[in-house]
Structures are given as structure tokens and as C-alpha cells.
Steps between C-alpha positions, in 0.01 A plus 500: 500500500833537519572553882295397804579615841304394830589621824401278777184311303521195377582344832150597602299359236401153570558317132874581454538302176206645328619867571869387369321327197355844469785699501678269236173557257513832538936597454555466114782267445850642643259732730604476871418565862590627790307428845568558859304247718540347839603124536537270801821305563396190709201415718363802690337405769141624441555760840774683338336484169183670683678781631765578208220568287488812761862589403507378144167587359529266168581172719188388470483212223860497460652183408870328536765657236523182364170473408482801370818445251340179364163615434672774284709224339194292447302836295790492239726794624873536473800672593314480883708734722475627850634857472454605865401282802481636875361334824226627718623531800259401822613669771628237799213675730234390261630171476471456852134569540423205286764231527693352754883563526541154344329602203601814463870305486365295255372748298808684478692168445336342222495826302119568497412824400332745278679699204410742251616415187498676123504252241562591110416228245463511125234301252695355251530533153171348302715318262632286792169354551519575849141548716357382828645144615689485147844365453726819418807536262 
């Protein structure tokens, strides 16, 4: 293939590496992607985590940005950008039905949170040898 595009998948299937590994078999080299997922900044606490789903749909099986990055890294991808990223906003009112005002300051203070993202990577050229958990040029 030369293009892949997901919209608000892979974050809900359990074995994230295997489905990158997949997508990297499948672009021919210098193919790219583009996917729109949800990803968690911080801890949630599992409460909020329980009821965003309501709001967010795709929460679900998300996992940290970070985490999400490296595994991408790790399948052999390159030129790993994040072309739009926006926050989920839980309304205040929400927040207050499951944590105390000292959480819901903490919350807010450490940055916790959960964003929509669109990521656009590339497989690399064959010639570099690149490939899941290579070394690339």
C-alpha cells in the first residue's frame, strides 16, 4: 500500500505493536500513514477514565503519547510527526461527580488529560535496511 489511514482504531486493539508491525508490512517502502487516535497524557484516574469513554468514545485502550511514539519508533518508521493534537475536554461538573476538589486540582495541575492526535509517519526506503526494532540510516 501506499497510504494507510485509521481514524480512532488502533488505540482500541489490544496488541499495539503487532498492528504497527502490520502496517509497516503492508506500506511499500517510502509508503506512509496518517492516523487519528486518542492518547492519554498522565495517569487517569480509573473514575475519569470510566466516564470519558462516555464523552470520547475511542478512550477505551488508549495508552500515554509516549508510548505510543516509541512503539512506532520500535516497528521501523520515520519521519514520525504529530500533525494535529487537541485535548478532550471533561467538563468541571463531571469531574466533580467522581473526584474530590483535591484531585480535580491535581488533575488539572499535573497536566493529565486526554488528546486526539493525527500522526503521519513514513516506512523508509528498503535500501536503508530499516524494519521493526532495526537501526535506521
Amino acid at each position: 500500500a501506499d497510504v494507510v489511514v485509521s481514524n480512532c482504531v488502533m488505540n482500541l486493539v489490544p496488541d499495539k505493536e503487532k498492528a504497527f508491525s502490520e502496517v509497516f508490512r503492508i506500506l511499500k517502502p517510502l509508503g506512509h500513514f496518517s492516523i487519528s487516535d486518542i492518547v492519554l497524557k498522565g495517569d487517569l484516574p480509573e473514575a475519569i477514565k470510566k466516564e470519558a469513554e462516555m464523552y470520547a468514545g475511542c478512550v477505551s485502550g488508549a495508552i500515554k503519547k509516549s508510548e505510543y511514539l516509541g512503539i512506532l519508533v520500535e516497528q521501523g518508521f520515520v519521519n514520525i510527526t504529530i500533525q494535529k493534537e487537541k485535548e478532550i475536554i471533561i467538563p468541571v461538573e463531571v469531574l466533580s461527580k467522581y473526584l474530590s476538589q483535591e484531585e480535580i486540582s491535581s488533575y488539572k495541575e499535573k497536566g493529565m488529560g486526554i488528546y486526539s492526535i493525527t500522526v503521519y509517519a513514513e516506512r523508509p526506503d528498503a535500501s536503508c535496511g530499516c524494519g521493526p526494532k532495526a537501526t535506521c540510516c
